[in-house]
C-alpha atoms as one frame of an Amber mdcrd trajectory, in Angstrom:
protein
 165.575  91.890 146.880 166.186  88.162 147.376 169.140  86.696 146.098 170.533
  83.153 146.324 173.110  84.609 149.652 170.416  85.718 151.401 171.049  83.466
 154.409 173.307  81.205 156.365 175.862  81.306 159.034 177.956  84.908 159.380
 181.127  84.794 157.784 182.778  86.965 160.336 184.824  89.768 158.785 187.070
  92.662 160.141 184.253  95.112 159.360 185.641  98.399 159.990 182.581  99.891
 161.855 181.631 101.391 164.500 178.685 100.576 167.032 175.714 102.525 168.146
 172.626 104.682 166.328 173.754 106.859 164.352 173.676 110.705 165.453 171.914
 113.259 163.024 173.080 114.105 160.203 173.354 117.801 159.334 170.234 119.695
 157.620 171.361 118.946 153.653 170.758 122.312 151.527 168.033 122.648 149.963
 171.974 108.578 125.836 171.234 107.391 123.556 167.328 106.583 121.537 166.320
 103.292 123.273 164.195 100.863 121.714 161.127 100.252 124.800 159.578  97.200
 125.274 156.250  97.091 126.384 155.056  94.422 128.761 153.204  91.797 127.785
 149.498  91.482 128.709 149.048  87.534 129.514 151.031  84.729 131.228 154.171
  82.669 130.919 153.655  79.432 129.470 155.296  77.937 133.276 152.370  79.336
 135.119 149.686  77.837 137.656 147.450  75.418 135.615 143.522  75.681 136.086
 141.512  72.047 137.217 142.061  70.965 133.466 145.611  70.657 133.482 145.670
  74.380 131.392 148.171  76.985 132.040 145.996  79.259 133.671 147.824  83.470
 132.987 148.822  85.159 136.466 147.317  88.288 137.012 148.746  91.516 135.139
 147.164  93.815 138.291 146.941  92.806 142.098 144.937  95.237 143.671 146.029
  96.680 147.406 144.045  98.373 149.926 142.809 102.209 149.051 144.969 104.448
 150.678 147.566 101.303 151.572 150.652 103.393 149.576 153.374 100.261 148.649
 156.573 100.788 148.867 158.967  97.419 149.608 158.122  94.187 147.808 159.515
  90.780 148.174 159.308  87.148 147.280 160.049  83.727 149.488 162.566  81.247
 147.818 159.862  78.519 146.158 155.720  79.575 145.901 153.589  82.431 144.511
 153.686  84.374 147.355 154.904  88.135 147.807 154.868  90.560 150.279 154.342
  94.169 150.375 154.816  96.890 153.071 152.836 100.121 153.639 154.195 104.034
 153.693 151.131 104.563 155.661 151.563 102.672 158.756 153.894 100.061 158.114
 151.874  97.084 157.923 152.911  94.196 155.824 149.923  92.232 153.130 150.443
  88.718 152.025 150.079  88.508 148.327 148.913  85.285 146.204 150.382  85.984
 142.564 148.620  83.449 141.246 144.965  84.675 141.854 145.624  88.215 143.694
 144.405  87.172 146.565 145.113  88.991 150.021 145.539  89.103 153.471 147.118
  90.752 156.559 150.521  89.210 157.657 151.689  92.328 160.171 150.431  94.574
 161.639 152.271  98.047 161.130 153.882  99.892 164.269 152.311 102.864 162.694
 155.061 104.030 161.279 156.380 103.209 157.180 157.838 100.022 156.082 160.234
 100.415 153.138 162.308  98.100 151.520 161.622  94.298 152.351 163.606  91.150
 151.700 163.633  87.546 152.758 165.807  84.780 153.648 165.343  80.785 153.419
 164.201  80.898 157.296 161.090  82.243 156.411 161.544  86.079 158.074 161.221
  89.033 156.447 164.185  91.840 157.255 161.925  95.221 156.781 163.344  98.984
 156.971 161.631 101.367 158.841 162.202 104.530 157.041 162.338 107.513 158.963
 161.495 105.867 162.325 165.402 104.326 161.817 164.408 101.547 162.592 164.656
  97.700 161.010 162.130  94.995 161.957 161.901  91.467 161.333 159.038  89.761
 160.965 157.711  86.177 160.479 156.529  85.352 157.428 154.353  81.927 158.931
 153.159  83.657 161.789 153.366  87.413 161.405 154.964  87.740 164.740 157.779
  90.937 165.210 161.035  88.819 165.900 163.312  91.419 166.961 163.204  95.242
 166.271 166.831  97.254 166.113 167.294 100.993 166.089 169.900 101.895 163.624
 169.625 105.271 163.740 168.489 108.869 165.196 167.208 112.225 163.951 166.457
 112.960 160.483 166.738 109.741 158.838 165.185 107.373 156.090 165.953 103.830
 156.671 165.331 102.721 152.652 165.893  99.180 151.833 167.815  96.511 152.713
 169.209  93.233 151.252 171.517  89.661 152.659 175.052  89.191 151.961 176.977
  87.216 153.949 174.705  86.752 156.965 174.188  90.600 157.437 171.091  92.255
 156.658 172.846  96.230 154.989 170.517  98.356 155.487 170.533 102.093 153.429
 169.914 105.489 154.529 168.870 108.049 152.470 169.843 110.859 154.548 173.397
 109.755 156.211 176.318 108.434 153.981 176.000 105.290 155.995 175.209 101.506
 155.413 173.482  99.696 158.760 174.361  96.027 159.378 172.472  93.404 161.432
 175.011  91.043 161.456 173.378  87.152 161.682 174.877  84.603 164.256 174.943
  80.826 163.800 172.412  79.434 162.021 170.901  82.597 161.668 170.368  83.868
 165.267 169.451  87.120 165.550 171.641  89.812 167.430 171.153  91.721 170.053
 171.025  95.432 169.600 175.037  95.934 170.328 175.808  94.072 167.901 174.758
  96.514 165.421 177.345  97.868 163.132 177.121 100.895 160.899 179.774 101.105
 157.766 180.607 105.029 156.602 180.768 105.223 153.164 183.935 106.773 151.354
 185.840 106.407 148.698 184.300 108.059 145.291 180.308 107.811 147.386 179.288
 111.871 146.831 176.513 112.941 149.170 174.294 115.347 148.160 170.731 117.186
 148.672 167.997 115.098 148.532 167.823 111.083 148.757 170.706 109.100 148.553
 171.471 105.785 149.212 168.453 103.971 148.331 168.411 100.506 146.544 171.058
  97.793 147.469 171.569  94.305 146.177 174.868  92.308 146.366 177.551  91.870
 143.132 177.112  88.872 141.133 180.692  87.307 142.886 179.024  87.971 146.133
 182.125  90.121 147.471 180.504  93.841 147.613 177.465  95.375 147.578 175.516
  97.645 144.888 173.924 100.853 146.747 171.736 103.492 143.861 171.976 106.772
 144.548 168.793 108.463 143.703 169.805 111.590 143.764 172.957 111.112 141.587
 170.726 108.463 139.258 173.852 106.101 139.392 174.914 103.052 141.681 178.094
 102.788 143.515 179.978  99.449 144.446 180.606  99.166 147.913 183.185  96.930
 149.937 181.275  95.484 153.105 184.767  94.991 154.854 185.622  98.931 154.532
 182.941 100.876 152.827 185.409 102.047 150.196 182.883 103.210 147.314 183.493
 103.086 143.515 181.145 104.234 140.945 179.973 101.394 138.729 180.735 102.139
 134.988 177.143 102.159 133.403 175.695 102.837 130.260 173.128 105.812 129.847
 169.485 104.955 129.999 167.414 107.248 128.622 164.299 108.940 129.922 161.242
 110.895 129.151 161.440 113.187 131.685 163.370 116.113 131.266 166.803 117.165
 132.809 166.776 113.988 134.032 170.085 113.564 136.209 172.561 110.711 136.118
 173.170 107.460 133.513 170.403 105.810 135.359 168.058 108.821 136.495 165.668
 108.176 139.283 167.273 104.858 140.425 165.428 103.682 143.222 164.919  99.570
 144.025 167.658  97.087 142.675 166.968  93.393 142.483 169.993  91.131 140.974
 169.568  87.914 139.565 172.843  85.891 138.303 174.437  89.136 136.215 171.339
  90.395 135.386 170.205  93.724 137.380 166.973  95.335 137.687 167.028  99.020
 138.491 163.424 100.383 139.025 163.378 104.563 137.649 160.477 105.261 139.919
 159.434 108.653 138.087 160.562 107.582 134.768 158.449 104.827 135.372 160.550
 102.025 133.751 163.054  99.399 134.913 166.308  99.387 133.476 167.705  95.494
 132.544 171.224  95.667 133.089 173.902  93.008 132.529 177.244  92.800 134.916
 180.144  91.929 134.828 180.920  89.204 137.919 182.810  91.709 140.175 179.629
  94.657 139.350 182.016  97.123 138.308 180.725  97.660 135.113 177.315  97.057
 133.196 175.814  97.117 129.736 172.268  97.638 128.574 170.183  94.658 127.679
 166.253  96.354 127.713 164.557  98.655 129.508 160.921  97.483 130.632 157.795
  99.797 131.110 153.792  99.216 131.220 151.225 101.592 130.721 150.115 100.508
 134.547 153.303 101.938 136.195 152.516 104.843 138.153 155.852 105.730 140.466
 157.137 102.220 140.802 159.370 101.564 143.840 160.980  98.463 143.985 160.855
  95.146 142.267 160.319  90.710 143.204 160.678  87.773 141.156 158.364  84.986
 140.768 159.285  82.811 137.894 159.520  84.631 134.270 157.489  87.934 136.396
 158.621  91.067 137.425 156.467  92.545 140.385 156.241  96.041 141.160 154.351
  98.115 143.668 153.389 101.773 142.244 153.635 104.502 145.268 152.087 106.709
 143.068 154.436 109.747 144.477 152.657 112.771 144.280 153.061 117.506 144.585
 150.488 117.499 146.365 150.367 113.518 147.736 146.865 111.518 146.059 143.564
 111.380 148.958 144.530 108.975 151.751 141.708 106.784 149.947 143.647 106.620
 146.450 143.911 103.483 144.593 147.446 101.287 144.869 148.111  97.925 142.977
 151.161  95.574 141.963 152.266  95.340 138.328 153.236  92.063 136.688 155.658
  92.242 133.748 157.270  89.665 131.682 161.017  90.043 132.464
């Protein structure tokens, strides 16, 4: 979820952190009618233009690997490329939105890659997901820059996003933000310097998956963490991790006893005051508008497409949305299933 402070020098702060992985966390027990719009079937008008000087329509449908289960997508600052990680064993495809072409970028550890964003230095920041680990990862060469363990045990590293010069990392299972705070022109750290911010405040944590999505607020001063299980998103202050509940308006669902005023929140993506939260099982995105500080939010659309199936998280490229379906399953699909990438007109 790439947003225009994804990068630069760290403005050093009094985080009030401590070092270290994180130790296990304990076993956890156990609206109104909305007017839908559908997603359009062809083009922008700005796309890629064919040898004739035509606008030639980007591809509604990027097909992945069978059995390659998406879960993290992002986009580089300028060009029609995107990047997607795999649930199965973490590698990482190169995508070209403008024809759906292809091709390997990383090799996975073996292990899932979640959440991915990018900064203007051309790396990729990936979480690890239960392996609690973060990678990052060249997107020229493909190369594994630096690998960090943020934390132990029973743990889902989720997603991840750039404010400030530190990558924030989620966890799903640990009322916890990880930091990889950046150094002078971007140098990495080395593993000490890993901080981990407890979240407190009004943050509830509860059975099942928490923290999941993150972006920054559209003043850049806190960050915006979804709780999945609570289907709402919480503001967070990176200097304390003091936690307040953003006031939102409910979206409604088809599914019933959904839970929450934005049930099954899963990826955010901010651009300007405008917030994308992806409702992986309701499969729809809810368009919200923010206020600058991200304290509160109104409703501008919600966006779905019969080609949906369990989207995850969400990337720009020009007037596009792009989103990955996981295609979550009781019991999961074959390990030979089919996966693709949705376009939608946003």
């Amino acid at each position: 979820m790439w947003s225009s402070r994804a990068s630069g020098p760290c403005r050093r702060r009094n985080i009030g952190v401590r070092h270290g992985p994180v130790p296990p966390p304990p076993p956890s027990p156990g609206g109104r009618p909305l007017r839908r719009r559908r997603a359009a079937r062809s083009g922008r008008d700005d796309g890629p233009r064919d040898g004739h000087g035509h606008h030639r329509a980007l591809p509604d449908r990027i097909e992945l690997p069978d059995g390659f289960q998406p879960e993290g997508i992002a986009t580089g600052r300028h060009g029609p490329t995107a990047w997607v990680g795999s649930l199965a064993d973490g590698d990482i495809l190169q995508l070209d939105l403008r024809t759906g072409a292809r091709e390997l970028l990383s090799e996975g550890p073996g292990t899932p890659t979640l959440g991915l964003t990018a900064d203007r230095r051309g790396r990729l920041f990936a979480a690890g997901g239960p392996s609690g680990e973060a990678r990052v990862v060249s997107t020229r060469s493909g190369d594994v820059l630096a690998t960090y363990e943020l934390a132990t045990g029973t743990t889902i590293v989720n997603d991840v996003t750039l404010l400030d010069g530190v990558a924030w990392f989620t966890d799903s299972f640990a009322a916890v933000l990880h930091g990889v705070p950046l150094g002078p022109g971007g140098r990495l750290p080395d593993q000490d310097e890993v901080v981990h911010l407890e979240l407190r405040g009004e943050w509830r944590q509860v059975a099942g998956f928490n923290a999941n999505g993150i972006a920054s607020t559209p003043d850049g001063d806190a960050l915006l963490v979804a709780s999945t299980a609570l289907g709402t998103i919480f503001r967070v202050d990176p200097e304390t991790g003091e936690a307040e509940e953003v006031d939102l308006p409910d979206v409604a669902t088809t599914v019933p006893d959904a839970t929450g005023p934005v049930p099954f929140a899963d990826g955010l993506l901010r651009r300007g005051r405008t917030l994308y939260v992806v409702q992986n099982t309701a499969n729809q995105v809810a368009v919200l508008r923010l206020d600058d500080e991200g304290e509160r939010a109104r409703l501008k659309d919600v966006l779905t497409s019969e080609d949906f199936d369990a989207p995850t998280t969400a990337a720009i490229y020009r007037d596009s949305l792009y989103l990955p379906s996981a295609r979550f399953r009781t019991p999961p699909l074959p390990p030979d299933a089919a996966y693709w990438v949705t376009r939608v007109d946003r």
